[in-house]
C-alpha positions as YAML, in Angstrom:
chain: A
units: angstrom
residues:
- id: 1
  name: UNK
  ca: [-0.65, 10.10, -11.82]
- id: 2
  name: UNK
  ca: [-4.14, 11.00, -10.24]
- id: 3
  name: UNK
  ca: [-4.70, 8.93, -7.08]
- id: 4
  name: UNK
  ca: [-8.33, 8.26, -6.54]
- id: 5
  name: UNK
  ca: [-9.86, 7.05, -3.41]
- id: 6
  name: UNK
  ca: [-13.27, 5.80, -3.15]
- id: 7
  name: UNK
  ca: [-14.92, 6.02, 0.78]
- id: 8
  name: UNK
  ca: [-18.66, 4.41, 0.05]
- id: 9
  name: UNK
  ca: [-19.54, 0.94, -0.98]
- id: 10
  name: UNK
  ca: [-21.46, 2.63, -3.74]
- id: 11
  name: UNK
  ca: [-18.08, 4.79, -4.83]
- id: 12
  name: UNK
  ca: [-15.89, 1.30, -4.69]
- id: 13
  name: UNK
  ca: [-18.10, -0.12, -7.05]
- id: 14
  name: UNK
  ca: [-18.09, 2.14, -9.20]
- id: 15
  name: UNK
  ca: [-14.35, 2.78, -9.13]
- id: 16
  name: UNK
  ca: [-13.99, -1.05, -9.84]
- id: 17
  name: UNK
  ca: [-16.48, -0.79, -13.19]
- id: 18
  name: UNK
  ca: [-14.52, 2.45, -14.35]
- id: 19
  name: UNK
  ca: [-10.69, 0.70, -13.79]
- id: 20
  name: UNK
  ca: [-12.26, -2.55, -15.04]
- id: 21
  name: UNK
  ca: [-13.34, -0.99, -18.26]
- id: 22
  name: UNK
  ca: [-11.16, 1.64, -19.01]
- id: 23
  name: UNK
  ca: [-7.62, -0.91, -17.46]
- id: 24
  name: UNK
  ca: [-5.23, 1.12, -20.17]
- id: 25
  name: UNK
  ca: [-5.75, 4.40, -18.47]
- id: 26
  name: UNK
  ca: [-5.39, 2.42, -14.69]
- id: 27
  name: UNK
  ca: [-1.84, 3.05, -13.42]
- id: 28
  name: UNK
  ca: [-2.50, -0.07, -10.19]
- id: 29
  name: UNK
  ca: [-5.73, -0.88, -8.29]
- id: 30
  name: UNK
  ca: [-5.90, -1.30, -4.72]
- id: 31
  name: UNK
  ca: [-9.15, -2.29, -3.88]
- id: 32
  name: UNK
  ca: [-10.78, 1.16, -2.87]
- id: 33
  name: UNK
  ca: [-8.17, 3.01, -4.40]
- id: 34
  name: UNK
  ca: [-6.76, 3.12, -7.83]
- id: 35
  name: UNK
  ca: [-3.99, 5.11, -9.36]
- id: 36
  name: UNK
  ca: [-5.18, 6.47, -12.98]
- id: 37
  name: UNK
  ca: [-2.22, 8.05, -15.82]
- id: 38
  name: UNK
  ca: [-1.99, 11.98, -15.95]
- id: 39
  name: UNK
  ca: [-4.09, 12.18, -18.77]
- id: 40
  name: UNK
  ca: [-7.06, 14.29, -19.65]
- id: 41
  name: UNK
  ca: [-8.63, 10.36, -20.36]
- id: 42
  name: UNK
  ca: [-7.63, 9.75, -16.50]
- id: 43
  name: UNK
  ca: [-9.01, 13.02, -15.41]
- id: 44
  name: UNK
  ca: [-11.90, 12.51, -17.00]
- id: 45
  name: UNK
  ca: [-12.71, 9.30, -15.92]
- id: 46
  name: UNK
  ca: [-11.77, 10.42, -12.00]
- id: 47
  name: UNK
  ca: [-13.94, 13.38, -12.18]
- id: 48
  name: UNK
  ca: [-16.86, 11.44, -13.30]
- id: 49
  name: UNK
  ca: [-16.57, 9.37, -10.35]
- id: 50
  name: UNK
  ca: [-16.39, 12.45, -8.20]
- id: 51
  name: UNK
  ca: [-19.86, 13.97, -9.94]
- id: 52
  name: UNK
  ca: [-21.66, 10.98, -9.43]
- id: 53
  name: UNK
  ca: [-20.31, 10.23, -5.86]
- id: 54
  name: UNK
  ca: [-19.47, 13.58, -4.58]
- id: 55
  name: UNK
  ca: [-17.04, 13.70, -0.96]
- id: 56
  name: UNK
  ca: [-17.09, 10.14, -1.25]
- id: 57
  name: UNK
  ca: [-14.45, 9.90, -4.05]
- id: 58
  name: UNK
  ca: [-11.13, 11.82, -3.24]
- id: 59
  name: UNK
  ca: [-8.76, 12.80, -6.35]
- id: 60
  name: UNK
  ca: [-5.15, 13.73, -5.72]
- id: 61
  name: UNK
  ca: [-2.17, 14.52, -8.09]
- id: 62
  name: UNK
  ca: [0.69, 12.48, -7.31]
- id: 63
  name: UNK
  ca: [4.19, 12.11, -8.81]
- id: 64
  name: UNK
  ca: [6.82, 9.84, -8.30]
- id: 65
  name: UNK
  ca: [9.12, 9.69, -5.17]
- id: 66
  name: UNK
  ca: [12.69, 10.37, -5.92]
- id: 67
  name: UNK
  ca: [14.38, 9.56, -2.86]
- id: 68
  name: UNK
  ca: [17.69, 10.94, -3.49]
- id: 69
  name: UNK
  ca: [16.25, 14.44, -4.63]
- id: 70
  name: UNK
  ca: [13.84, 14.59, -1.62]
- id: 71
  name: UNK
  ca: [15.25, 12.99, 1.30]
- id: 72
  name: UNK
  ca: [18.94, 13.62, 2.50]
- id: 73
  name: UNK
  ca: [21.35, 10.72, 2.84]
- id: 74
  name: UNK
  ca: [21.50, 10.49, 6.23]
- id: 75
  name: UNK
  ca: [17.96, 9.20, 6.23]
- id: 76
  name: UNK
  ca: [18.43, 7.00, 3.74]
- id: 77
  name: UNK
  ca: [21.53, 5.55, 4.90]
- id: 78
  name: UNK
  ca: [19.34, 5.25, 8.31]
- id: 79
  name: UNK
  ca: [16.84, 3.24, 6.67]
- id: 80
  name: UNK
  ca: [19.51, 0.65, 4.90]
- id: 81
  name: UNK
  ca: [21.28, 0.27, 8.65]
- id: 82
  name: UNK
  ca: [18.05, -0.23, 9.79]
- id: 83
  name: UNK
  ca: [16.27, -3.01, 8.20]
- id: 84
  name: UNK
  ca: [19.83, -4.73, 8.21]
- id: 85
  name: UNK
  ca: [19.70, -4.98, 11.55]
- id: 86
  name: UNK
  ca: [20.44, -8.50, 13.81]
- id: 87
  name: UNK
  ca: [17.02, -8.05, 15.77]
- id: 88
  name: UNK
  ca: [14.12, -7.62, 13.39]
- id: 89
  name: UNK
  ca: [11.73, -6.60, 16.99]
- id: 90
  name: UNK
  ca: [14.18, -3.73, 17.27]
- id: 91
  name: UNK
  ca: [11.73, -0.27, 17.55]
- id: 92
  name: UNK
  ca: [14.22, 2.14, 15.76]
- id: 93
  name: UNK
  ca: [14.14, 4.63, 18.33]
- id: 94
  name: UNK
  ca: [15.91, 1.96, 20.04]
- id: 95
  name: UNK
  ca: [17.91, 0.71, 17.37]
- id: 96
  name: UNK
  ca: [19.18, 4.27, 16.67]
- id: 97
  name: UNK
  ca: [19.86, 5.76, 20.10]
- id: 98
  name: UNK
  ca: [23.79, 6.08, 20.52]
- id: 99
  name: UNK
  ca: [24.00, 5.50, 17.08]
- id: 100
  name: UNK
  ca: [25.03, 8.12, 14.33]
- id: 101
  name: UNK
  ca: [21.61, 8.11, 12.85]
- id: 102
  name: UNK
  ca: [19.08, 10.30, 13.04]
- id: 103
  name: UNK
  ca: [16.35, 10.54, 15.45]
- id: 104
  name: UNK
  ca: [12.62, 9.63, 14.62]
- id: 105
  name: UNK
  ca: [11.54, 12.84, 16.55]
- id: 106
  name: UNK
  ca: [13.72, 14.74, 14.43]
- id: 107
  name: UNK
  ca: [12.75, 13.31, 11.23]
- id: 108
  name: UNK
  ca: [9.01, 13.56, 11.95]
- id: 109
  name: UNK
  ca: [9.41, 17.44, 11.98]
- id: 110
  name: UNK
  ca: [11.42, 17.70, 8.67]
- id: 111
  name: UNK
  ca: [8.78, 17.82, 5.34]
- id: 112
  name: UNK
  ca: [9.72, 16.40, 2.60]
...
């Protein structure tokens, strides 16, 4: 998918007119950002917005998360303990301290 972020008022609007009218190449809208198929259509239509706007429309390739190919189960098995936890207010550096879980310090310097 091409993500496509727009960072005028001029570039939203024009992002809106482009999804609007073309909505069977549009992946999912999100107000200044929209998510357009990998095709040379969706290119297209995402590089026109960048000629007309310039640096204020962004276009990034994206591609589906697969958690179990990029992330190792100990950090998903972290996030299921997690957000089954008693205490919702529960920080998880708390919630993980003396716990068999990994630590957020450690996961922040792992990339994906």
């Amino acid at each position: 998918m091409l993500l496509v972020i727009a960072y005028t008022r001029a570039a939203r609007t024009s992002l809106r007119n482009v999804a609007r009218a073309h909505e069977d190449s549009v992946v999912r809208r999100f107000g200044r950002v929209a998510l357009f198929e990998a095709t040379e259509f969706g290119a297209f239509q995402a590089l026109r917005l960048r000629e007309k706007h310039g640096e204020a429309i962004q276009v990034e390739r994206t591609r589906p998360f697969n958690e179990f190919e990029a992330v190792r189960p100990a950090v998903r098995e972290a996030a299921r303990t997690y957000e089954d936890r008693e205490t919702a207010a529960v920080p998880y550096d708390r919630f993980a301290d003396g716990r068999d879980l990994p630590p957020p310090e450690a996961m922040k310097g792992v990339e994906l």
